[in-house]
N, CA, C and O atoms as a CHARMM CRD file, in Angstrom:
* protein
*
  272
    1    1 UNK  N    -65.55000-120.54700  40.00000 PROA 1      0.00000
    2    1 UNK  CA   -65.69400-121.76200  39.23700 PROA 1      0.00000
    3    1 UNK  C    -64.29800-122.32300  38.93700 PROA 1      0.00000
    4    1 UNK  O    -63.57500-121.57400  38.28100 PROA 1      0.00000
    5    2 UNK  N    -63.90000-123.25800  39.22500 PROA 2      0.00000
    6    2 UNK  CA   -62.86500-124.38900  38.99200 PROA 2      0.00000
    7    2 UNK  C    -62.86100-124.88700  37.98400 PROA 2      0.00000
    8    2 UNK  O    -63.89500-125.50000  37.72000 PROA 2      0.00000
    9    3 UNK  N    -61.65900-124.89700  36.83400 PROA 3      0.00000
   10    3 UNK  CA   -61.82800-125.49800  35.76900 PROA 3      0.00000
   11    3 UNK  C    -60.46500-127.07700  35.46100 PROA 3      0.00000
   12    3 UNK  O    -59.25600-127.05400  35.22900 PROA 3      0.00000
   13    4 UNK  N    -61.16600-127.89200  35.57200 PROA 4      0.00000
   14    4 UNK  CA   -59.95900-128.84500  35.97800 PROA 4      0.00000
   15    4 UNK  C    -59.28700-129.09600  34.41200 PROA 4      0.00000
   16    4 UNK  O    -59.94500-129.06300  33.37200 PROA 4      0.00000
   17    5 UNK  N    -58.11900-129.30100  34.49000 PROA 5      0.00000
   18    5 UNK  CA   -57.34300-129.34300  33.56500 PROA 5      0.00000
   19    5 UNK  C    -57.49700-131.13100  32.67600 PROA 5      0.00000
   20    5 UNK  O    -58.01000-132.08800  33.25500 PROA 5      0.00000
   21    6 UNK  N    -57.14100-131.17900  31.76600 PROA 6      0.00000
   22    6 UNK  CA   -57.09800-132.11300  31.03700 PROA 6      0.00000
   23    6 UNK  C    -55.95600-133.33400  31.32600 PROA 6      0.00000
   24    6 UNK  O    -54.81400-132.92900  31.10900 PROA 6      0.00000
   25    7 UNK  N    -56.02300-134.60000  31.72500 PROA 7      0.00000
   26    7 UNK  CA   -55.19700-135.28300  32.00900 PROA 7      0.00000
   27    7 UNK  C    -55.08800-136.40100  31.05100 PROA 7      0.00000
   28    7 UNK  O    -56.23100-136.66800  30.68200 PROA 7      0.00000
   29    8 UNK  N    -54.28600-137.12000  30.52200 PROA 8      0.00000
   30    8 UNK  CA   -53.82200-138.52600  29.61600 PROA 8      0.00000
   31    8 UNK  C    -54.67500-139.61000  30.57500 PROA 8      0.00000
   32    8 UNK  O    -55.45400-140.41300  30.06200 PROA 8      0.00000
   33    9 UNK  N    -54.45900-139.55000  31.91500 PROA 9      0.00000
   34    9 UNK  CA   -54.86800-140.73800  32.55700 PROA 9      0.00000
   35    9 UNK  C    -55.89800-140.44500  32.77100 PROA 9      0.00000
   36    9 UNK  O    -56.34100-141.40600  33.40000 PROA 9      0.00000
   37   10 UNK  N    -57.16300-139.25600  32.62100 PROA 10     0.00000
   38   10 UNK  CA   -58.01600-139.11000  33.23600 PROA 10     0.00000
   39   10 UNK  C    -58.97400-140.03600  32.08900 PROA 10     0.00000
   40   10 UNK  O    -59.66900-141.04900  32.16500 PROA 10     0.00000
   41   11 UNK  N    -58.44400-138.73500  30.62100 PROA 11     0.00000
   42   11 UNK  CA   -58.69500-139.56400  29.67200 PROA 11     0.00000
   43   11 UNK  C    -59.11100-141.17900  29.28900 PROA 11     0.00000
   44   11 UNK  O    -60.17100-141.67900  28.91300 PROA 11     0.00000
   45   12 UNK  N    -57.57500-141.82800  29.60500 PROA 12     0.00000
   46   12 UNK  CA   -57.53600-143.18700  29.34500 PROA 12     0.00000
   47   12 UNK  C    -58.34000-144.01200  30.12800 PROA 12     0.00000
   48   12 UNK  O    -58.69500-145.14000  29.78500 PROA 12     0.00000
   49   13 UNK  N    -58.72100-143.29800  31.49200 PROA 13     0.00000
   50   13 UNK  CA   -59.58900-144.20500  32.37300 PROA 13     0.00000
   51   13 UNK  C    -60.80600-143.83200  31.78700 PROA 13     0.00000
   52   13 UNK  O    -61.63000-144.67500  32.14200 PROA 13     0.00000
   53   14 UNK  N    -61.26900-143.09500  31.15600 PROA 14     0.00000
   54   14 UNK  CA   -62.76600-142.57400  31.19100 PROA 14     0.00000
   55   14 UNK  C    -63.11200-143.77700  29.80800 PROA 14     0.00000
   56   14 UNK  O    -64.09100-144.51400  29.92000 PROA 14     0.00000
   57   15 UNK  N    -62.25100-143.85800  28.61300 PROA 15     0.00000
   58   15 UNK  CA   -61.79500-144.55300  27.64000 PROA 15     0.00000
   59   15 UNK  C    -61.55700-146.12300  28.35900 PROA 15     0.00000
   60   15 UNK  O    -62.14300-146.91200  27.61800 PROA 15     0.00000
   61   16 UNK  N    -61.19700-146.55000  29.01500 PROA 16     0.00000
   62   16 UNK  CA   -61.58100-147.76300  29.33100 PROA 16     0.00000
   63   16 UNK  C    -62.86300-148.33600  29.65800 PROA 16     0.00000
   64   16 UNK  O    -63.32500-149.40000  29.24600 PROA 16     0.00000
   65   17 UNK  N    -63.49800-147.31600  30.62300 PROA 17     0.00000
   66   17 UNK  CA   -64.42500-147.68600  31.17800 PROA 17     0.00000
   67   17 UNK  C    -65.67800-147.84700  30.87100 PROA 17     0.00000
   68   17 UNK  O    -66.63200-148.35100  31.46400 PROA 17     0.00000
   69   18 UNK  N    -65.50200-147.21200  29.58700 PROA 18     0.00000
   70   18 UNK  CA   -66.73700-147.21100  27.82400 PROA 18     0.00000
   71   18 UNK  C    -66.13500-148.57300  27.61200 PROA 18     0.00000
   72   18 UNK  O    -64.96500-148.95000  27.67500 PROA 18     0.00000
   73   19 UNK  N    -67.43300-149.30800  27.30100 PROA 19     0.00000
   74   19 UNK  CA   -66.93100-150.39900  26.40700 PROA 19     0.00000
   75   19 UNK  C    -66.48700-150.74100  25.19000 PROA 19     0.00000
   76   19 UNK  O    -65.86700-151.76400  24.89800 PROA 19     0.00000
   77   20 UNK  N    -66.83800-149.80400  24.43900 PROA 20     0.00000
   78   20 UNK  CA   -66.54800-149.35700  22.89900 PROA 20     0.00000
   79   20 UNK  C    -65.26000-148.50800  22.92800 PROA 20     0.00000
   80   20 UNK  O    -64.71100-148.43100  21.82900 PROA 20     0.00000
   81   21 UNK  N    -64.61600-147.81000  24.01200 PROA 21     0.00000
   82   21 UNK  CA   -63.32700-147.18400  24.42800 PROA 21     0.00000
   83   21 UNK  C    -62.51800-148.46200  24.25700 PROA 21     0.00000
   84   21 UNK  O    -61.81500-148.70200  23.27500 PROA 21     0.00000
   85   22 UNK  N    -62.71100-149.37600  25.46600 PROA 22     0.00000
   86   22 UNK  CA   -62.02400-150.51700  25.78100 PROA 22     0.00000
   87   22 UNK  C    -61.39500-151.12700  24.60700 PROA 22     0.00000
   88   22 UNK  O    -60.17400-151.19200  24.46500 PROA 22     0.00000
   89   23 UNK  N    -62.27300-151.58300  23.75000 PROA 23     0.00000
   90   23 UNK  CA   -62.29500-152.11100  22.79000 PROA 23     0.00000
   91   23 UNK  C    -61.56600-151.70700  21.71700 PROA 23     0.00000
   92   23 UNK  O    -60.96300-152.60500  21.12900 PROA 23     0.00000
   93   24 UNK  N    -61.43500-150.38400  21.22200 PROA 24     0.00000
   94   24 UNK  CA   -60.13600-149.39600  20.64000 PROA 24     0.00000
   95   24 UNK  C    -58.97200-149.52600  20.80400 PROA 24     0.00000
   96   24 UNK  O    -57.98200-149.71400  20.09700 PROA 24     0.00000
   97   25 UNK  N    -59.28500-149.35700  22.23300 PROA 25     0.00000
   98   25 UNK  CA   -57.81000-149.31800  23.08900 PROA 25     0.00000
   99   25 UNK  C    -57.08500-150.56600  23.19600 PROA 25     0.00000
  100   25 UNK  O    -55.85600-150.63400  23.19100 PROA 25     0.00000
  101   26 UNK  N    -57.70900-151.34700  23.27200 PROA 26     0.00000
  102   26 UNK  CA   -56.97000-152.36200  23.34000 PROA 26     0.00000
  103   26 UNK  C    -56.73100-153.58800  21.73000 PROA 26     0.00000
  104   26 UNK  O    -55.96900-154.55200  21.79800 PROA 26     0.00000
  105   27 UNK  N    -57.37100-153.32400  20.71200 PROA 27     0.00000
  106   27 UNK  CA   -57.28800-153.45100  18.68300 PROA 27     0.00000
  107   27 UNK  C    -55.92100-152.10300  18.92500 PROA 27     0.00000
  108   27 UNK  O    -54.74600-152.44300  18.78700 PROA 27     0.00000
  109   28 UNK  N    -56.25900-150.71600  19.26100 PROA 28     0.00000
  110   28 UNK  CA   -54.36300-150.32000  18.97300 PROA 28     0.00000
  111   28 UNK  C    -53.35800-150.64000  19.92100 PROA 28     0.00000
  112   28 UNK  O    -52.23200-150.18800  19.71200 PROA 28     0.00000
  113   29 UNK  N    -53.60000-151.48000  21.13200 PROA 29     0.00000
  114   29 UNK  CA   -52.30100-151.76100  21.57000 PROA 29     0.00000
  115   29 UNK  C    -51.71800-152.97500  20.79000 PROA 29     0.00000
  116   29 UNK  O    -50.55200-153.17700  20.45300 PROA 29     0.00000
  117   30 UNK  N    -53.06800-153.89200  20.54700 PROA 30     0.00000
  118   30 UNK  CA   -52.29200-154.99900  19.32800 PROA 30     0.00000
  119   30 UNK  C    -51.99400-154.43500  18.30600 PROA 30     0.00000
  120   30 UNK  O    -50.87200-154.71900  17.88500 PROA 30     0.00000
  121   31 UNK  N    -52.60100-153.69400  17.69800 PROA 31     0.00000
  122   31 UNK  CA   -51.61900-153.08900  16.45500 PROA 31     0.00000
  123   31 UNK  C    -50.01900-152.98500  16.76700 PROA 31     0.00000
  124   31 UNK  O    -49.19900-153.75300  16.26400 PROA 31     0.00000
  125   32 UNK  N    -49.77800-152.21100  17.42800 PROA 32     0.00000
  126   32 UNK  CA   -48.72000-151.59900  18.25400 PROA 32     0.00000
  127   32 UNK  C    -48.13000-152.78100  18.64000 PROA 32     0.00000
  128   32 UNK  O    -47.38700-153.11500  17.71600 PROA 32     0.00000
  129   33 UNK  N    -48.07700-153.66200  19.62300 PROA 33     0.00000
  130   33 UNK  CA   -47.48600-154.80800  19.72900 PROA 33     0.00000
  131   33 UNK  C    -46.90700-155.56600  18.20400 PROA 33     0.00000
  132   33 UNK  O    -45.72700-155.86100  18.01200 PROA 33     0.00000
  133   34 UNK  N    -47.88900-155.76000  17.33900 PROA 34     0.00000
  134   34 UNK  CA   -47.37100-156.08400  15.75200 PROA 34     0.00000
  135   34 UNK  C    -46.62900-155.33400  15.03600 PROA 34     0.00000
  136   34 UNK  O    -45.70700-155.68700  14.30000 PROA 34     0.00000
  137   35 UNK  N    -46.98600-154.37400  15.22200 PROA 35     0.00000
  138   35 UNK  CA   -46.11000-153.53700  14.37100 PROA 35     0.00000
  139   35 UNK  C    -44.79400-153.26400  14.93500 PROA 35     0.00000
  140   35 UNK  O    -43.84900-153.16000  14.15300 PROA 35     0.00000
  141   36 UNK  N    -44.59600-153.12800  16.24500 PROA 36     0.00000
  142   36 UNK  CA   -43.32100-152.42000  16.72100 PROA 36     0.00000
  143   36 UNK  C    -41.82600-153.33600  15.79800 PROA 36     0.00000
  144   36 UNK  O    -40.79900-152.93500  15.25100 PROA 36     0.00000
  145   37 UNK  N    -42.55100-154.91900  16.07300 PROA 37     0.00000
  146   37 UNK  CA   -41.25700-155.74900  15.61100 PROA 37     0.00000
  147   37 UNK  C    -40.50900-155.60900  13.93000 PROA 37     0.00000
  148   37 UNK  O    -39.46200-155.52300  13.28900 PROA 37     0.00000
  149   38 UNK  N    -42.02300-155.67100  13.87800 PROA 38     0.00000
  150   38 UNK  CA   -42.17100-154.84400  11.50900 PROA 38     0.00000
  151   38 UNK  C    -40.73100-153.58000  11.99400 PROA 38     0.00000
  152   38 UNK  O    -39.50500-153.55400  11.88100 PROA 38     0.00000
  153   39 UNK  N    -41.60500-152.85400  12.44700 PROA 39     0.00000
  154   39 UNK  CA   -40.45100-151.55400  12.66900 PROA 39     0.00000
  155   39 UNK  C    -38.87500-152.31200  12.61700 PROA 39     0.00000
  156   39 UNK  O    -38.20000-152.69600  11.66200 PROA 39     0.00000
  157   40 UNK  N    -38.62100-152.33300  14.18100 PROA 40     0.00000
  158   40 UNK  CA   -37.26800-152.86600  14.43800 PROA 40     0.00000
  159   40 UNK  C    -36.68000-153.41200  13.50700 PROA 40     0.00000
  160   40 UNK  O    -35.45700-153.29000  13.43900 PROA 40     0.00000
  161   41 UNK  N    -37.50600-154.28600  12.37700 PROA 41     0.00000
  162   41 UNK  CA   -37.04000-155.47000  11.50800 PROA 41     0.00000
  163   41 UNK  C    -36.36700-154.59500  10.24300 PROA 41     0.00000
  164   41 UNK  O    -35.40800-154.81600   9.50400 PROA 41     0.00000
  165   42 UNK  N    -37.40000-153.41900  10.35800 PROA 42     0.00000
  166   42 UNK  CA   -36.87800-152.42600   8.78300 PROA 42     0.00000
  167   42 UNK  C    -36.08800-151.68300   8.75200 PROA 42     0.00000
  168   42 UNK  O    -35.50800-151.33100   7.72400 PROA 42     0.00000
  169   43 UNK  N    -35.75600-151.03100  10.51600 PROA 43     0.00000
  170   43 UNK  CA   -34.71600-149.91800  10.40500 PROA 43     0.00000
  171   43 UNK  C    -33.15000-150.70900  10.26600 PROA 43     0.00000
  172   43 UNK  O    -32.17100-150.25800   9.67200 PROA 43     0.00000
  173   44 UNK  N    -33.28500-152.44700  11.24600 PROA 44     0.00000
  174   44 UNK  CA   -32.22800-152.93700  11.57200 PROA 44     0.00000
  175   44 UNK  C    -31.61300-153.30700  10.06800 PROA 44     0.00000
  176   44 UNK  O    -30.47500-152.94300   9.77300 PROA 44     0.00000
  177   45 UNK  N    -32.34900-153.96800   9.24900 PROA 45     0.00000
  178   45 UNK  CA   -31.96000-154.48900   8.08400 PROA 45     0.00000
  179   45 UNK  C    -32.35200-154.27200   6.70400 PROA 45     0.00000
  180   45 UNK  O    -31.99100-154.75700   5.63200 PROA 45     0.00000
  181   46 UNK  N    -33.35300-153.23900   7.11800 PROA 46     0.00000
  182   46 UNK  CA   -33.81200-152.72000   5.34500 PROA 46     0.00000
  183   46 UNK  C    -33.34700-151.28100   5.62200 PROA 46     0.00000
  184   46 UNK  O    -33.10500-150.82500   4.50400 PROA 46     0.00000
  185   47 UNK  N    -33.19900-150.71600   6.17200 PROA 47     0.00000
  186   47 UNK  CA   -32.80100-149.43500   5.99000 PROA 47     0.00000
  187   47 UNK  C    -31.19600-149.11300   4.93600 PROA 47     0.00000
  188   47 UNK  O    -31.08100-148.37500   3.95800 PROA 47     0.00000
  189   48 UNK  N    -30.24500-149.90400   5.55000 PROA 48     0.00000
  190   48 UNK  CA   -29.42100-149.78300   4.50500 PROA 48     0.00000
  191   48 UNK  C    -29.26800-150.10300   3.28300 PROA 48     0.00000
  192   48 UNK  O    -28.47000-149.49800   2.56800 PROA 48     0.00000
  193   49 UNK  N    -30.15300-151.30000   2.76700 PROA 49     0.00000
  194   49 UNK  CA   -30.93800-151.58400   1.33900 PROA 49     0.00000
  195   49 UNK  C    -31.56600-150.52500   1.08700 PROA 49     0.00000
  196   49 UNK  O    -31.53200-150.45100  -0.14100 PROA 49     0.00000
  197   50 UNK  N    -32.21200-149.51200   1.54100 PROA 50     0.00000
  198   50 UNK  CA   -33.01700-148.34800   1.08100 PROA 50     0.00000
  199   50 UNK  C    -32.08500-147.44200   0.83700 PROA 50     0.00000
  200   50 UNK  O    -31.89500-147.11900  -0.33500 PROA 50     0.00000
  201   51 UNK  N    -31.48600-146.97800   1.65000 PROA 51     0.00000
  202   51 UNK  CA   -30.58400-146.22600   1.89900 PROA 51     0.00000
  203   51 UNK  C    -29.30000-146.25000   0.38000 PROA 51     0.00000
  204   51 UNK  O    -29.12800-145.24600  -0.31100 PROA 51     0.00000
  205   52 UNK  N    -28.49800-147.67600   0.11500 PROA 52     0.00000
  206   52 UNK  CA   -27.86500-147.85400  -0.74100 PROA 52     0.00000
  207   52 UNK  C    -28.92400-147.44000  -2.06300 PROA 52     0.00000
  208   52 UNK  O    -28.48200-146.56900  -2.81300 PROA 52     0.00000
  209   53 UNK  N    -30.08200-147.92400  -2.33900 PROA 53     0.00000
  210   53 UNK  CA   -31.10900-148.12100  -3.59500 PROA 53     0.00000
  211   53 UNK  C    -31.14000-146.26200  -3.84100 PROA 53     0.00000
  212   53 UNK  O    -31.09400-145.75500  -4.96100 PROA 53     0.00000
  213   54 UNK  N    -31.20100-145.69900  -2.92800 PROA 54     0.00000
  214   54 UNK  CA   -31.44300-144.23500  -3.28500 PROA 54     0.00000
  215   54 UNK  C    -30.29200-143.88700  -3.45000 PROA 54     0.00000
  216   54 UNK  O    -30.21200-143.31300  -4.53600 PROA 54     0.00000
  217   55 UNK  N    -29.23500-143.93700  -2.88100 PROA 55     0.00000
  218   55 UNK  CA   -27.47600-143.19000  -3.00000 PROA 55     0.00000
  219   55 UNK  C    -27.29800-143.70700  -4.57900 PROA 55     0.00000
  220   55 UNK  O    -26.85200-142.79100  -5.26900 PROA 55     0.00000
  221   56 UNK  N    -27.48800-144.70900  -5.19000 PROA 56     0.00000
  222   56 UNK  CA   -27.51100-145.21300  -6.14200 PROA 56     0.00000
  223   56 UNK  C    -28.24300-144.70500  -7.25500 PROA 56     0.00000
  224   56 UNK  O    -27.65700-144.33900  -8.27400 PROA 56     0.00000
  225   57 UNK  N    -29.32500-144.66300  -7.15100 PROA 57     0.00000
  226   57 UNK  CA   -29.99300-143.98000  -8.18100 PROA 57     0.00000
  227   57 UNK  C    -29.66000-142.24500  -7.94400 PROA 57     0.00000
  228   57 UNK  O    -29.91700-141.56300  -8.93600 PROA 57     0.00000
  229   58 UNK  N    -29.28000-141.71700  -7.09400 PROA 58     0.00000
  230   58 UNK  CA   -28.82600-140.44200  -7.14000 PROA 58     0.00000
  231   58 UNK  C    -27.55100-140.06500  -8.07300 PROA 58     0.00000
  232   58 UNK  O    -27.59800-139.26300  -9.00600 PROA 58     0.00000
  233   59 UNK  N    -26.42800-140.77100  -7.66300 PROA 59     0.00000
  234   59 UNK  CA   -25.38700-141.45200  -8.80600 PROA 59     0.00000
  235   59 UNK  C    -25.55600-141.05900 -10.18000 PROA 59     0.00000
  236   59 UNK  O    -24.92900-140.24100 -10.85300 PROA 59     0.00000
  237   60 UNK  N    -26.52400-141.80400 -10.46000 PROA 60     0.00000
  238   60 UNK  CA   -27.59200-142.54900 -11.63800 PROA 60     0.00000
  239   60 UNK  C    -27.67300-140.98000 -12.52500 PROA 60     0.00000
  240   60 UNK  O    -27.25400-140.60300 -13.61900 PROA 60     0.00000
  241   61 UNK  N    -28.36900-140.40300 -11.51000 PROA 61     0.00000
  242   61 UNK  CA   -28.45500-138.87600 -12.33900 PROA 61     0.00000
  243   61 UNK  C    -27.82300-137.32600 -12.28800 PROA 61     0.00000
  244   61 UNK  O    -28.11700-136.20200 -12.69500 PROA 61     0.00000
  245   62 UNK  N    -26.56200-138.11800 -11.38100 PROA 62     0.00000
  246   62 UNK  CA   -25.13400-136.70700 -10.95000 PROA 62     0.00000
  247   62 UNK  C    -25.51600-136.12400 -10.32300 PROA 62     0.00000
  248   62 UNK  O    -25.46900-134.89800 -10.41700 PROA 62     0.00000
  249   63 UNK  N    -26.16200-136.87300  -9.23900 PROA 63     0.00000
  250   63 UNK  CA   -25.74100-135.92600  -7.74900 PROA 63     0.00000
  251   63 UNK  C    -25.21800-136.13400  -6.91000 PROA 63     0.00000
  252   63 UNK  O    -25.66200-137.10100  -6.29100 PROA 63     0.00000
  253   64 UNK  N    -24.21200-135.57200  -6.41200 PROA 64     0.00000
  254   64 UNK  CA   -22.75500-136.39500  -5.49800 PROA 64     0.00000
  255   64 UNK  C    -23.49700-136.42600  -4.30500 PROA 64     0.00000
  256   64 UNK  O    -24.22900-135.45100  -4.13400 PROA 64     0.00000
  257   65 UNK  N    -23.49700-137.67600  -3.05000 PROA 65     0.00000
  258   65 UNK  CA   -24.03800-138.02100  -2.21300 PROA 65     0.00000
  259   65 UNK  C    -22.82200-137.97300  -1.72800 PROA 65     0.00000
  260   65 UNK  O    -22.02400-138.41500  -2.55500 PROA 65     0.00000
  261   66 UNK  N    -22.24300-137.57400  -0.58400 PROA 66     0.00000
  262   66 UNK  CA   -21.33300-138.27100   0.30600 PROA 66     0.00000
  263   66 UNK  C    -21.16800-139.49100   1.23000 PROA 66     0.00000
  264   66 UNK  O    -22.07900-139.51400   2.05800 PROA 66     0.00000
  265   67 UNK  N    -20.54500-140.22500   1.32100 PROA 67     0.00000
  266   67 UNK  CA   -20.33600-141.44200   2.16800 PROA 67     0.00000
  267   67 UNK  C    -20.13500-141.06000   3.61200 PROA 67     0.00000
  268   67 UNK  O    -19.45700-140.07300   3.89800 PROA 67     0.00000
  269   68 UNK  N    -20.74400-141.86800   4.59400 PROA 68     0.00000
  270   68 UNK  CA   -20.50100-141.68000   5.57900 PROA 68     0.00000
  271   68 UNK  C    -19.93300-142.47600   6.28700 PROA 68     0.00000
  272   68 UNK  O    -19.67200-142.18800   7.45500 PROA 68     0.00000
């Protein structure tokens, strides 16, 4: 007896080809398409606003953070 192994693409095709698969799959690639830019937008320019807001309040209550 042959036991075939588990594949991503075997998966994803079997998942397309359900219509209710399809339909998943393609509501999280738009997620994913929306969100990726959110991302990019927070690491590029809110991260160091976060970043400063916490070094700051660490300060706040004497704990030496180092600068990098």
């Amino acid at each position: 007896m042959k036991v075939e192994t588990p594949s991503l693409w075997k998966l994803l095709k079997r998942i397309h080809n359900d219509e209710q698969g399809a339909v998943s799959l393609e509501t999280i690639l738009i997620i994913g398409v929306i969100a990726l830019p959110v991302l990019i937008f927070l690491v590029k320019f809110g991260w160091p606003a976060i970043k400063n807001y916490f070094i700051q309040g660490a300060g706040e209550v004497g704990i030496d953070v180092p600068q990098q």
